[in-house]
TIMI-544543 format. One record per residue (C-alpha): residue number from 1; z, x, y. Coordinates in steps of 0.25 Angstrom, whole numbers, plus 2048, in hexadecimal, padded with zeros to 3 digits. Layout:
<atoms>
NUM  Z  X  Y
...
</atoms>
This chain:
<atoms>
1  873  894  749
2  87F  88E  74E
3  880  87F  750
4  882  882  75F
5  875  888  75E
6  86F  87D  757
7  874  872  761
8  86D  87C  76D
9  860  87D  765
10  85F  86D  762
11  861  86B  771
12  856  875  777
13  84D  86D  76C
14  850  860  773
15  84F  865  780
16  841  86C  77D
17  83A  85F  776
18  841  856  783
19  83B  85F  78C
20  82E  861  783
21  82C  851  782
22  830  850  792
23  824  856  796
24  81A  84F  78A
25  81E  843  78E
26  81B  848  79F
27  80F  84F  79C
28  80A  840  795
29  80D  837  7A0
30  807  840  7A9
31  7F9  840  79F
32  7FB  831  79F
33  7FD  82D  7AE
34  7F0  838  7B3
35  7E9  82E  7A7
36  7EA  823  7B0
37  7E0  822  7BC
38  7E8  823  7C8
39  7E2  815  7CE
40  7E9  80D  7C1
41  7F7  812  7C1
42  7FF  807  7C4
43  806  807  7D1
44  812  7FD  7D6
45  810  7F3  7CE
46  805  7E9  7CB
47  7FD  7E8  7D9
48  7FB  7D7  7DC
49  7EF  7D0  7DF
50  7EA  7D0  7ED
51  7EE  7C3  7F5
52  7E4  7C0  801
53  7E7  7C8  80C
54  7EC  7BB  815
55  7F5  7B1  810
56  7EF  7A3  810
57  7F1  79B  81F
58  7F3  7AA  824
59  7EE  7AB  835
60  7E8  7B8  82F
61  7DD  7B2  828
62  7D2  7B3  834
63  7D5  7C3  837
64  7D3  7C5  827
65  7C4  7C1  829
66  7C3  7CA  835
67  7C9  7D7  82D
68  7C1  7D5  821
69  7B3  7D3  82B
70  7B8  7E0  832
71  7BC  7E8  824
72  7AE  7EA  81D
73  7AD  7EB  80F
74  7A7  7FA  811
75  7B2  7FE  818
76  7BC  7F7  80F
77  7B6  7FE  803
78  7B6  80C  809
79  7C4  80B  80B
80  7C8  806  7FE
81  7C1  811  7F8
82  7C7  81D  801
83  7D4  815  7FE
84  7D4  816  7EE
85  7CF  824  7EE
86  7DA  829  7F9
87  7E5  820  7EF
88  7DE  822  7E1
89  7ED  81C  7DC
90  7EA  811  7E3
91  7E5  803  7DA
92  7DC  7FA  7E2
93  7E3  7EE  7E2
94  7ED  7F6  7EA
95  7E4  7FB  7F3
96  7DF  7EC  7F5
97  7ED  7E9  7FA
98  7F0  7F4  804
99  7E1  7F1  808
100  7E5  7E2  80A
101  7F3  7E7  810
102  7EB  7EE  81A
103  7E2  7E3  81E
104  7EE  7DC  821
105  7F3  7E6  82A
106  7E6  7E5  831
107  7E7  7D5  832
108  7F5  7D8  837
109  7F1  7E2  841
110  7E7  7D7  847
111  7F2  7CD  849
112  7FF  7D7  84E
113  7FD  7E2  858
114  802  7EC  852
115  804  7EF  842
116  80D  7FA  83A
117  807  7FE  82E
118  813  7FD  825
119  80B  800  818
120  808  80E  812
121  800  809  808
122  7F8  7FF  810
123  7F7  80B  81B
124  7F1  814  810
125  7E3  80C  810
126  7E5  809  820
127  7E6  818  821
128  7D7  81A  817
129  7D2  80E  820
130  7D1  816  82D
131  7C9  822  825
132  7BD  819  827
133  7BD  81B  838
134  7B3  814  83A
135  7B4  808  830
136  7C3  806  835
137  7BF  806  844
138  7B6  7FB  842
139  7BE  7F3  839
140  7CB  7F5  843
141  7BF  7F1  84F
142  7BA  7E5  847
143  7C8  7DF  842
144  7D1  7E1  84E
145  7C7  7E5  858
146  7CF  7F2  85C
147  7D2  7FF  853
148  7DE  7FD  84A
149  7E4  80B  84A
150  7EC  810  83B
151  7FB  80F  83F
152  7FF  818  832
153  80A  812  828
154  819  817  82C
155  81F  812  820
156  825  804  81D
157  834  80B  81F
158  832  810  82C
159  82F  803  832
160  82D  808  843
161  831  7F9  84A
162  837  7F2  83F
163  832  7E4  848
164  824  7EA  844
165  825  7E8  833
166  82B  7DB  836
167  822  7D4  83D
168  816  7DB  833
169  81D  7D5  829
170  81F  7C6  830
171  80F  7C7  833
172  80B  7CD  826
173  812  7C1  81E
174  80C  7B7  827
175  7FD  7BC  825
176  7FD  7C1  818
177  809  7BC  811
178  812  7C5  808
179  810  7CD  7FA
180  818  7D4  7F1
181  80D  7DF  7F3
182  80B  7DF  800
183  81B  7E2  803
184  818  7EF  7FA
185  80D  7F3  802
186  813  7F0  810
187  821  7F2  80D
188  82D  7E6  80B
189  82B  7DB  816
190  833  7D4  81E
191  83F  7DF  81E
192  83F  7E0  82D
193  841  7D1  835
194  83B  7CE  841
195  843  7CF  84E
196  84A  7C3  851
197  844  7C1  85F
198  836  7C3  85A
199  838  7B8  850
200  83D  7B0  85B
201  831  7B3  864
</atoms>
């Protein structure tokens, strides 16, 4: 054999261990991940604890004692587990925020005519919510006295009446405050401003 030949051989030996030790090393990562139940795997970072679901002072305070009357705990047990078995990647102290998340919506929905969902991830457990017919009528008839029909999520980009995210943010902050983890779920606030001659109104 030539040295040529030898240079050739030495490569194709190189190549076919890389290639070999290329798919080892996937085939091992994917054994490892499916060892991991799927409710553990980590997700975005570390989730924070739950505030309380008004800020101190907040006006919101009275209408929290009426939703919580008209949410009973059967109800609120059923969904959270239809929830975790529809979204078996979901933890449940991220399902405890988007259920707080949407508990807001519905104290916001009591105060403001008229109130885009703006969240995917909040609409997600809305969206299970209304399986139970029954349970959700008489919670919307209990809380607000009327049906509160599912105006699905249209994605925080396409906002349809910019004027709308901007004065959910303004009303938002006032009742609730603001989290670092509550802008994930909602979206970035405060990106759209208020029209001038609403302000000044």
């Amino acid at each position: 054999m030539n040295s040529t030949t030898w240079i050739l051989l030495i490569v194709f030996i190189v190549v076919d261990v890389w290639i070999i030790s290329f798919f080892v090393k996937r085939s091992l990562r994917k054994q490892n991940s499916q060892l991991v139940p799927k409710g553990n795997k980590p997700r975005r970072g570390k989730i924070p604890e739950l505030p309380p679901i008004v800020k101190a002072g907040s006006p919101a305070n009275e209408l929290v004692g009426r939703l919580e009357a008209a949410l009973p705990d059967t109800y609120q047990s059923m969904l959270k587990q239809r929830v975790m078995s529809e979204h078996p990647d979901m933890s449940e102290q991220e399902y405890e925020w988007r259920w707080q998340e949407l508990k807001r919506f519905f104290i916001m929905c009591a105060v403001l005519d008229r109130v885009p969902m703006f969240s995917k991830d909040v609409d997600e457990v809305w969206h299970e919510m209304l399986m139970y017919t029954y349970e959700y009528q008489q919670f919307s008839d209990r809380f607000l006295g009327r049906m509160l029909h599912h105006a699905p999520n249209t994605g925080t980009e396409q906002v349809p009446i910019p004027n709308e995210r901007a004065w959910f943010d303004t009303v938002y902050v006032q009742l609730f405050g603001w989290h670092e983890y509550s802008a994930k779920l909602w979206g970035a606030f405060f990106r759209v401003p208020l029209p001038r001659e609403e302000l000044d109104l």
